[in-house]
N, C-alpha and C positions, 0 to 999 in steps of 0.2 A: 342898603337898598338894592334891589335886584334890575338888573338891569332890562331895557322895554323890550317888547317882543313885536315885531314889526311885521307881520307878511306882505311881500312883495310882490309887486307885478310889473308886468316886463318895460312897462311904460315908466316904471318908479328908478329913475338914473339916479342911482347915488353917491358914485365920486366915481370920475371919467378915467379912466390911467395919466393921462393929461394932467389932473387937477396935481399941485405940485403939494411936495411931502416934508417933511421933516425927519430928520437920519434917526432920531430918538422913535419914532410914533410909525406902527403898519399896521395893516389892516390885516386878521388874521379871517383866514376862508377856510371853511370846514366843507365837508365835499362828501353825499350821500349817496354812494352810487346809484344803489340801486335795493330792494326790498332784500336780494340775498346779503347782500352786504350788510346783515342785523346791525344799525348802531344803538337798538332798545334793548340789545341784549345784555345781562346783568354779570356784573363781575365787579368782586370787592363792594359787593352793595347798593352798588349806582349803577344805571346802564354808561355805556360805553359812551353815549352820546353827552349825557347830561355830565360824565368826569372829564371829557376833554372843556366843554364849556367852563367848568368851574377852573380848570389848569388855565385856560387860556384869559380867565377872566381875573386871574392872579398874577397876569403879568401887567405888571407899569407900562411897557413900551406899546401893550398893544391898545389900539383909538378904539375898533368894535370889532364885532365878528360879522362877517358873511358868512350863510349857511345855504350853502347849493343843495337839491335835492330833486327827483323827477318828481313831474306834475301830480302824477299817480299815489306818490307819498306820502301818507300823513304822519304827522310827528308832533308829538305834547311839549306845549313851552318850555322855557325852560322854568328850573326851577329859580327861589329867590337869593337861594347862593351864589348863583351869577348875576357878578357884579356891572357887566359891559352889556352895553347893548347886544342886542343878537339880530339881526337882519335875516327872514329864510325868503329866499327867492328859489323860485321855481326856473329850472332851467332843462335842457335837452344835451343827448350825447351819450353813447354808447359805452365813453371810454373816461375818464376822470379830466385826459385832458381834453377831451370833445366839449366838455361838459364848462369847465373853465374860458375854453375860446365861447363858448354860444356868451357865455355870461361876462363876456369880456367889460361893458358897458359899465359893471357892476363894479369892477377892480379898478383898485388904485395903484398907481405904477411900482410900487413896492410891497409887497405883502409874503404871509409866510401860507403854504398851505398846507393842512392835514385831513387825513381822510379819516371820516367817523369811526368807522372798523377797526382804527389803530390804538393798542395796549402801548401810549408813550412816555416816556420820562421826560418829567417836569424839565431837566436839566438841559436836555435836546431840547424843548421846544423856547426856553430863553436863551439857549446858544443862537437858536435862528433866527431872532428876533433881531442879536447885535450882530448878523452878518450884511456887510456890504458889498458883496460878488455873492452870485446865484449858486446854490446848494442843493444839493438832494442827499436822503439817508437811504442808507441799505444796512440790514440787519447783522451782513458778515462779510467777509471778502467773497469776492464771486455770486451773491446772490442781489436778485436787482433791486432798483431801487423802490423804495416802497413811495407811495403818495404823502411825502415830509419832506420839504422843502421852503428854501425862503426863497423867490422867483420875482421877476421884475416883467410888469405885465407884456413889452416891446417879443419876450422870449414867446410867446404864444402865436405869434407870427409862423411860426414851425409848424409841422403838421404832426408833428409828435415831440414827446418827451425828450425819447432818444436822438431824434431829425434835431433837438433843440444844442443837445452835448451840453450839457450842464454837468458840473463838477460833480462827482458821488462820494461822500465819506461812509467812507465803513463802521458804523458806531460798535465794533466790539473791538477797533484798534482805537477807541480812545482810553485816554488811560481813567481807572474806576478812583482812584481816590475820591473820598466825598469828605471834606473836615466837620461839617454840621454832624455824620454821622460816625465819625472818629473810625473810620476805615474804607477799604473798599468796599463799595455797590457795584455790581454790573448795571451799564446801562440797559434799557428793553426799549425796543421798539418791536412790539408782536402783532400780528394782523390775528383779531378773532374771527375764525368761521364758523363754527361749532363750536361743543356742548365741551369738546375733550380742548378744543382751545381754552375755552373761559374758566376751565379746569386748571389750568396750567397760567392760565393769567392771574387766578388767586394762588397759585405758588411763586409768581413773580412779583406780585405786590405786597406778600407776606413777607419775602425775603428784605425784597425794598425797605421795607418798615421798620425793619429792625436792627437794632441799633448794634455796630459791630465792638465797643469798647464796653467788657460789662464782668462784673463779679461773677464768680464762680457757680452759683444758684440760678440768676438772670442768665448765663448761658447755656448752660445743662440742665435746669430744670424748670424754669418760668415758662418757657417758649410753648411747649406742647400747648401746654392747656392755655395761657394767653391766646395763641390764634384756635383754640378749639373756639374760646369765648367771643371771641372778635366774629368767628363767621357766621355765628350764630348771631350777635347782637347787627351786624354791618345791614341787613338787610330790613332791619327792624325801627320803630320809630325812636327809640334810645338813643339817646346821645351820649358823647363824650363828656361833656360838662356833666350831663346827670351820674354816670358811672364814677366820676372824680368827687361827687359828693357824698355816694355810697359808700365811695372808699375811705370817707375822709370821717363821717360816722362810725362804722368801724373800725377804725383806727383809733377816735376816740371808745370804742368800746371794749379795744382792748386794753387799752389803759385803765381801765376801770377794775378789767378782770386781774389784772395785775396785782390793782390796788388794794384789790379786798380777796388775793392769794389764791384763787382760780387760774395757775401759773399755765399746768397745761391744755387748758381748752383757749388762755388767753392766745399761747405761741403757735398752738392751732389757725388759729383766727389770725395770726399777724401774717403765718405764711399764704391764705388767703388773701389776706389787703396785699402781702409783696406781688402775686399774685394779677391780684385787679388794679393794681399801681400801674402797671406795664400796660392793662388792656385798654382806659380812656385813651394814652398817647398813640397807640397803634389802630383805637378807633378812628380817633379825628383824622388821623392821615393815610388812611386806607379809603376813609368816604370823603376825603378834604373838606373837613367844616373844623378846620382850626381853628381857633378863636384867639381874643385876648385874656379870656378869664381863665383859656389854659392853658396861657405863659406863667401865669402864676400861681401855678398848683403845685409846685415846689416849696411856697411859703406854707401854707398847708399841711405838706407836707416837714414839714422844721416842726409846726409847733404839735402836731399828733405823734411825733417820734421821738421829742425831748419830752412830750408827758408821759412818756411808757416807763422813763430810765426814771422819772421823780415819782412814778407807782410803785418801781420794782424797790426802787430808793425806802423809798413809804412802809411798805408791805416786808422789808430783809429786816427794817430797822427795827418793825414791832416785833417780828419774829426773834431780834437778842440778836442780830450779826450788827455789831458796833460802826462799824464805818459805812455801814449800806448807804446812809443818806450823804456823805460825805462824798463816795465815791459816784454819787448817782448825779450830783451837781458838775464833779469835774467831768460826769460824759457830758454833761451838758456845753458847758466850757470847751471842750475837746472838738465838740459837732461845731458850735457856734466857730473856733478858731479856723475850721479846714472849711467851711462856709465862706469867710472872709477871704482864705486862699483861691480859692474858687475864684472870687466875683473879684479879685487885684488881677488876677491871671488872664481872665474875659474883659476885664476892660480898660489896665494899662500896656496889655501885649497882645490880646486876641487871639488867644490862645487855651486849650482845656488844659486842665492840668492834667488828665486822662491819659496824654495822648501827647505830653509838652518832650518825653523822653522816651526813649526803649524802655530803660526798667521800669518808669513810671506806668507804660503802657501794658508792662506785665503783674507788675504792682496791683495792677485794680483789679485783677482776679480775688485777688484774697484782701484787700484795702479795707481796713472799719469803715461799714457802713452798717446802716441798717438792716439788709438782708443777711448780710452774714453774722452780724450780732444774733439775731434771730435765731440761724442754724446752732450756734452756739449752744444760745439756749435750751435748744431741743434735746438734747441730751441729759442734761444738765437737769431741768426740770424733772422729765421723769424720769430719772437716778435721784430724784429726791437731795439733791445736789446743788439748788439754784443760787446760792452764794456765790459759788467758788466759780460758777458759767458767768454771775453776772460782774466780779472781780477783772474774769482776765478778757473781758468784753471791753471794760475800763480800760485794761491795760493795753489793748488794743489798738484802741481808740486814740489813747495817746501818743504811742506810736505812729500811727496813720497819720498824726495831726502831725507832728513831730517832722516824719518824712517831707508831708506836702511843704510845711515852713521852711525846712531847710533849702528846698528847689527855689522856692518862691525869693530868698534871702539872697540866695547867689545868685540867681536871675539879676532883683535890683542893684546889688555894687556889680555884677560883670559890667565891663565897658558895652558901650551901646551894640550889639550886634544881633539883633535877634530875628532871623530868619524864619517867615512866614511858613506855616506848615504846608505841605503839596496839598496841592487842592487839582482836580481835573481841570483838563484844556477848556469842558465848559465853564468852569467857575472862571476862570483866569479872563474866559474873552465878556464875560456878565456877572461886573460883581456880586456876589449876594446870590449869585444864582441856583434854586432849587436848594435857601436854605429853610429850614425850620426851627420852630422856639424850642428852645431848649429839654423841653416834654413834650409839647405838643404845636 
């Protein structure tokens, strides 16, 4: 349900700095300077304004938002993907912090605040949330601090930011590890001015997006065309959930093509769905409308890819290659066995198996899965050859399985020591912090 949209008026006091808080719960204040300071300006889909409200309204800690903004301003609700209340009040001040003291009345003695203009990472703005000493961020060393801060209303006593001395962290000396996304992310904290800003903000949220542990095709070759598709769809009324069932039709269609020996328009079409596999999970979290129905488009995904290997199974065996059905079950067996790995690894040690080793982490360059069974194929097929591609796809595969088991095996007899993976200083001080589902 989206949270109420309130416009305020200066008589409308809604928690005093006085009123007393709780260490878990702030009030987050979003701050509109002024008409240059576009926050309706559009990047990765959404404007600027309407992606901080949905970040901010995806944090647990935060109670509502305050949205300052001058009298002169108009500004469209939000929308109903924000979850939290949104309060705009109308305030005065030249200056962000002018602008904060006029609306002092408005503030509750602890909150975080961020200016509409800023390109932020989810991970900063729940690091602020769990801080208890006053903070401001700056983009690098030496450059100042930008309008992101968690502030304690008593510090506006000051006559300025700087008059205040509040603490500055440098968000490019934190460290990038991100384990949700099985590598380093830089963090971004970008102020958009322009056309060449917002340019440069969808190559920071493309980057953000994408996930650093990944097979050999999902690195060097999915990408281009994934974010061609993404910035074309990000703006549009398409959704993520609709894109994951396009893919998930095609998927079954090529299993079909398989089945009745239409081999190479079938691998055509799969490297397509490998393709649009990637673009629902980089839509949903480029326009933040994750869902929960796309946590589970990995199941979906199991049973459109075990019916390709019982097609290709189908279609070898009528063709006179003797073991094609034979061998098409144990990929089956193979996928279902490193699946299991998978999900003992996520939820007796919380950990990917991706990413649990060095070699494991270079392992998944070339590791059986389905994208690379795929490329396999592609040769294989049109060389009029598809037996012998879709054999050592099997044989693959059991190896893959084979590897992951054995980690998995010696993980459970090693005595108990199993050291959590580096997660950044924001993860560490807000657990959970800036993670996402496993696709989407």
């Amino acid at each position: 349900m989206g949270g109420a949209h309130v416009q305020s008026t200066d008589a409308d006091v809604l928690e005093p700095a006085t009123h007393p808080t709780t260490s878990a719960r702030v009030q987050a204040v979003v701050v509109c300077r002024d008409a240059s300071a576009n926050p309706l300006r559009t990047v990765g889909g959404i404007t600027l304004l309407e992606r901080l409200l949905r970040q901010l309204s995806e944090l647990e800690s935060v109670d509502f938002i305050l949205l300052l903004k001058p009298i002169d301003l108009s500004l469209p609700p939000p929308s109903k993907r924000v979850r939290k209340d949104v309060v705009y009040q109308d305030t005065s001040g030249a200056t962000v912090w002018e602008m904060l003291r006029h609306a002092r009345a408005h503030l509750r003695d602890r909150f975080i605040l961020v200016a509409a203009d800023l390109l932020i990472d989810q991970r900063l703005l729940s690091w602020l949330t769990a801080q208890t000493t006053e903070v401001s961020l700056s983009p690098r060393i030496g450059d100042r601090p930008e309008a992101a801060a968690f502030l304690r209303a008593k510090s506006l006593d000051a006559p300025s930011l700087e008059a205040a001395r509040i603490k500055v962290v440098e968000v490019a000396s934190l460290p990038t590890y991100w384990d949700a996304m099985h590598g380093d992310v830089p963090f971004h904290l970008q102020r958009i001015r322009n056309d060449d800003d917002a340019e440069h903000g969808w190559q920071i949220l493309l980057d953000y997006i994408q996930r650093r542990t990944q097979e050999l095709p999902a690195r060097y070759f999915d990408p281009f065309f994934e974010n061609l598709i993404v910035r074309r769809l990000a703006p549009s009324a398409i959704t993520a959930n609709q894109v994951t069932l396009a893919t998930t039709l095609l998927g079954f269609l090529v299993a079909a093509l398989y089945a009745t020996g239409w081999l190479r328009v079938g691998v055509l079409l799969a490297i397509f769905v490998e393709v649009l596999d990637g673009v629902d999970g980089k839509l949903a979290r480029i326009t933040r409308t994750t869902s929960k129905a796309g946590e589970y488009e990995h199941i979906l995904d199991f049973f459109y890819e075990n019916s390709w290997w019982l097609a290709l199974g189908f279609f070898l065996s009528k063709d006179g290659s003797k073991f094609a059905w034979h061998a098409a079950l144990l990929m089956v067996a193979f996928d279902l066995a490193d699946n299991i790995v998978y999900s003992v690894a996520d939820v007796k040690w919380h950990r990917s198996v991706d990413n649990a080793t060095a070699f494991l982490s270079r392992f998944r360059l070339v590791a059986g899965r389905r994208n690379i069974y795929t490329w396999l194929f592609l040769p294989g097929f049109f060389l009029s050859i598809p037996g012998i591609s879709f054999y050592l796809a099997v044989a693959w595969a059991g190896v893959t399985a084979a590897i992951h088991a054995a980690w998995c095996i010696n993980e459970a007899i090693r005595p108990e020591s199993h050291p959590a993976s580096p997660v950044p200083y924001a993860e560490q001080s807000v657990p959970g912090a800036g993670r996402i589902p496993p696709d989407r």
